[in-house]
C-alpha positions, 0 to 999 in steps of 0.5 A, a space after each residue: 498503580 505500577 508504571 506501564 512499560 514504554 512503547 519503543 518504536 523502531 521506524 519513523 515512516 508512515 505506519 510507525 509515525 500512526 502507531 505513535 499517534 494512535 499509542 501516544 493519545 491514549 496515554 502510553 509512552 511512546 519513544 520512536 527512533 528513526 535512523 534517517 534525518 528529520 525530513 521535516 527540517 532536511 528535507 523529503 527525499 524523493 527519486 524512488 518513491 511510487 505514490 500512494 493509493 489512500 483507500 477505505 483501509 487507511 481512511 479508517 485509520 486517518 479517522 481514528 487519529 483525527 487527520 483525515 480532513 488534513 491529509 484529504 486536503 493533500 490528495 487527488 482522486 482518482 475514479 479508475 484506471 485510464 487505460 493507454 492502449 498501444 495505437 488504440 484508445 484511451 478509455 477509463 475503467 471506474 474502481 467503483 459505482 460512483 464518485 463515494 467508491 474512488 481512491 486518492 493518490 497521495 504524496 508520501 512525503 507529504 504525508 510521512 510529514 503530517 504524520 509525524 507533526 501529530 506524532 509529537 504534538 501527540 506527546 510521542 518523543 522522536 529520535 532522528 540519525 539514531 540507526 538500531 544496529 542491534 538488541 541486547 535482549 538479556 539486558 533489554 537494551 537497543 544498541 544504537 548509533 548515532 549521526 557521528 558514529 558514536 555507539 549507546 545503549 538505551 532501555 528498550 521497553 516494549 519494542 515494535 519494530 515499524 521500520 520497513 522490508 529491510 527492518 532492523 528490528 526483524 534482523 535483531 529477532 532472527 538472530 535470537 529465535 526462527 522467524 521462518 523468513 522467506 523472500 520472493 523476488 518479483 523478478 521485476 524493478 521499478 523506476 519513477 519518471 516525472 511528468 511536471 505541471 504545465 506552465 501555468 500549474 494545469 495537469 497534462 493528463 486526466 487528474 481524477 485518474 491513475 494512468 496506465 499504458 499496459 503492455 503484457 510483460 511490464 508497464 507504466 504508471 502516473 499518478 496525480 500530486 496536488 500541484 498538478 504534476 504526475 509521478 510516474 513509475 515503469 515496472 520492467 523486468 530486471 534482466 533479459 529483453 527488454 528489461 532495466 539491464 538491456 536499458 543502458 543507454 540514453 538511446 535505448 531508453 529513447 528508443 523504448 520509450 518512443 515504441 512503447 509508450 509513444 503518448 507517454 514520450 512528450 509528457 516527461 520533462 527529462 525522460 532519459 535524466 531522470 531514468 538515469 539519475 532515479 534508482 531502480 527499486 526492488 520489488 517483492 514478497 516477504 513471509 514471516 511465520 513468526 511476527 512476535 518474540 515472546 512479549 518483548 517485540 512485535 513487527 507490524 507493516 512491511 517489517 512483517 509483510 513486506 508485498 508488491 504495490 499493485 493492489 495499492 494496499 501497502 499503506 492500507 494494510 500498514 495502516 490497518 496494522 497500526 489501528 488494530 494494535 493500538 485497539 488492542 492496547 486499548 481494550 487490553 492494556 499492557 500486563 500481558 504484552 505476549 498475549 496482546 502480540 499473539 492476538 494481534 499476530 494471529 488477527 493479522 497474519 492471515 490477512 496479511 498473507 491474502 493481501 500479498 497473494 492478491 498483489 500478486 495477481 493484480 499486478 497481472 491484471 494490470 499488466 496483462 489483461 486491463 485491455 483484454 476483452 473477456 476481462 472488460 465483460 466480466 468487469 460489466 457482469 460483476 457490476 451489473 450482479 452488485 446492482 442487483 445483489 448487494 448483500 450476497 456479491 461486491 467485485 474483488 476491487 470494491 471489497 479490496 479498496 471500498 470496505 473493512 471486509 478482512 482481506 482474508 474472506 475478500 480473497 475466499 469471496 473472491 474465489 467464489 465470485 470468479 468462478 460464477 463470472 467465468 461460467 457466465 461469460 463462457 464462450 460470449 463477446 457481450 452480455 446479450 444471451 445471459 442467462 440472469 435468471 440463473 445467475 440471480 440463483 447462484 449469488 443468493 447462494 453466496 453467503 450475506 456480505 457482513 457490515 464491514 464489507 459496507 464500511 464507507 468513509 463518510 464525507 469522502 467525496 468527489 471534491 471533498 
């Protein structure tokens, strides 16, 4: 039997540390490089990073690479949302119907370092300070750069390129074929803040909730980390008032911060040294109409599709990704590695692309209608028409975050169901007057929900 080609991975984060571990146990050759330093001898480096929201997607993926007990032993779950109103109440909206539909907040570091742990126990091999500056596709060669400077050449074999927005790999292919690349700025930047533990390790706020003080036009987020800090994160604007560029002084942060998020003031150890010292992050779309180069590189996760946090997916999808591919390699081998990118490309592409637009629009959810009245009743509808019909209807969030539903048909079902909600609540401050008979009608319309919309992890439980 001839050699089957090495797989070479280009990026060493979450979604190309899974893919080793997935290709690696099956036996394949799995070389991954990776231009930063080892983060499990230097060191993680924090400052910039949003926590991460562990959903039904990604737990799917942990299972198929045997760490899902590992990394759960790492998070904390989250219900919903708790929402700060400015001068008004704190009240938590669930995600789900109970404690099995909850999501976990996870550390990136800490998981990028488990990650990479069974990556090479796995078999994988793993190159840190070696920066991919470039492919010699005629001669089937990375050019790489090493820590000192000092340029090589390596064999490439199967090249996936898992190495992030500003991917390397994407550049490499652009240069030899048209990706159809296009980039959308949010207009909008992040920076995270840290709320520290109490003095004797207690959390400050609610554990078992995502934290959000909405307000229209920006926010602020804090999420829970196992040793009982929150790593909180401001979504602003870029330019105009107010906005990170209108924030240039130790004043002015005070002063926005006090009138704005007044709960939030006295929870933040260093408010105006960490709004200063951290980076302000970008926030955007990437669109790909070409994921693939023939059958000699393929990009998976924010390589091909990059998208804005607020659905919490980033990590799902990239994981979801990682599964998909390494079940593909799988079931068909490597001997025709076009057609296996093809495959996986055509599968992916269109549930990636729904997953972005769907980004989009929560992040205006979140910002702008959390607290608004109409959105709290339609929330009641959704749920109480699940209580009755959970074959034919799921809220948006559920099949987002709760089920292997492709992204794609959750946004189409989407569609459908908010239509229904808007008719039903039309002109109603409760639910008094609602005609449930009809409705019961309407929903037996919708097609039957199939059985990945009622994937549950099992064992994933509160306290589990």
């Amino acid at each position: 039997m001839r050699d089957t080609p090495v797989l070479t991975l280009i990026g060493a984060g979450l979604v190309g540390s899974l893919l080793a571990i997935l290709l690696a146990r099956q036996g394949h050759r799995v070389e991954l490089f990776e231009r930063r330093g080892d983060p499990r001898r230097l060191g993680y480096e924090g400052g910039r990073s949003i926590n991460l929201a562990l959903a039904a997607r990604g737990l799917r993926a942990l299972d198929a690479a045997g760490l899902r007990d590992e990394v759960m032993a790492e998070t904390v779950m989250m219900r919903g949302r708790m929402v700060h109103e400015l001068g008004g109440p704190t009240a938590l909206q669930r995600y789900g119907r109970d404690d099995s539909e909850v999501i976990w907040s996870v550390h990136r570091g800490r998981l990028n370092l488990t990650l990479l742990d069974a990556a090479e126990a796995a078999g994988a091999r793993l190159h840190f300070d070696t920066r991919l500056a470039g492919i010699d596709w005629d001669g089937n060669e990375l050019l790489l750069v090493d820590a000192d400077g000092s340029e090589r050449r390596h064999a490439a074999g199967l090249i996936v390129g898992c190495d992030g927005a500003g991917s390397a790999v994407r550049a490499a292919m652009a240069a030899r074929t048209h990706l159809g690349e296009r980039f959308e700025p949010l207009g909008h930047g992040y920076k995270e803040v840290a709320i520290a533990p109490t003095a004797d390790g207690g959390f400050k706020l609610e554990p078992n909730a995502l934290h959000i003080w909405p307000r229209d036009a920006y926010m602020l987020i804090a999420l829970p980390n196992i040793d009982g800090s929150f790593t909180g994160t401001l979504f602003l604007a870029s330019e105009g008032e107010p906005s990170f560029a209108s924030l240039d002084s130790a004043a002015a942060v005070a002063s926005f911060f006090a009138t704005e998020f007044p709960d939030a003031v006295g929870l933040i150890d260093d408010l105006t040294g960490d709004f200063f010292r951290h980076p302000t992050g970008l926030l955007g779309t990437l669109w790909l109409d070409r994921w693939h180069l023939e059958g000699r590189a393929l990009l998976i996760g924010d390589a091909a599709h990059a998208i804005v946090p607020f659905h919490g997916q980033g990590m799902n999808c990239g994981f979801e990704d990682a599964l998909t591919l390494a079940e593909l390699v799988a079931a068909r081998g490597l001997d025709d590695p076009a057609a296996l990118f093809a495959s996986f490309a055509a599968d992916r592409k269109p549930n990636a692309d729904a997953i972005a637009r769907m980004s989009l629009h929560n992040y205006l959810e979140m910002r702008d209608h959390v607290d608004d009245p109409d959105y709290k009743l339609k929330r009641l509808v959704a749920d109480e028409l699940q209580r009755r019909h959970p074959g034919h209807f799921m809220p948006h969030y559920s099949m987002v975050s709760f089920s292997a539903l492709p992204y794609l048909e959750a946004e189409e079902r989407t569609h459908a169901q908010e239509a229904l909600l808007d008719a039903l609540v039309a002109g109603r401050t409760d639910v008094a007057g609602i005609d449930w008979q009809q409705a019961d009608m309407l929903v037996q319309r919708f097609p039957a929900l199939p059985a990945s919309a009622h994937w549950r992890a099992a064992g994933v439980q509160a306290g589990i």
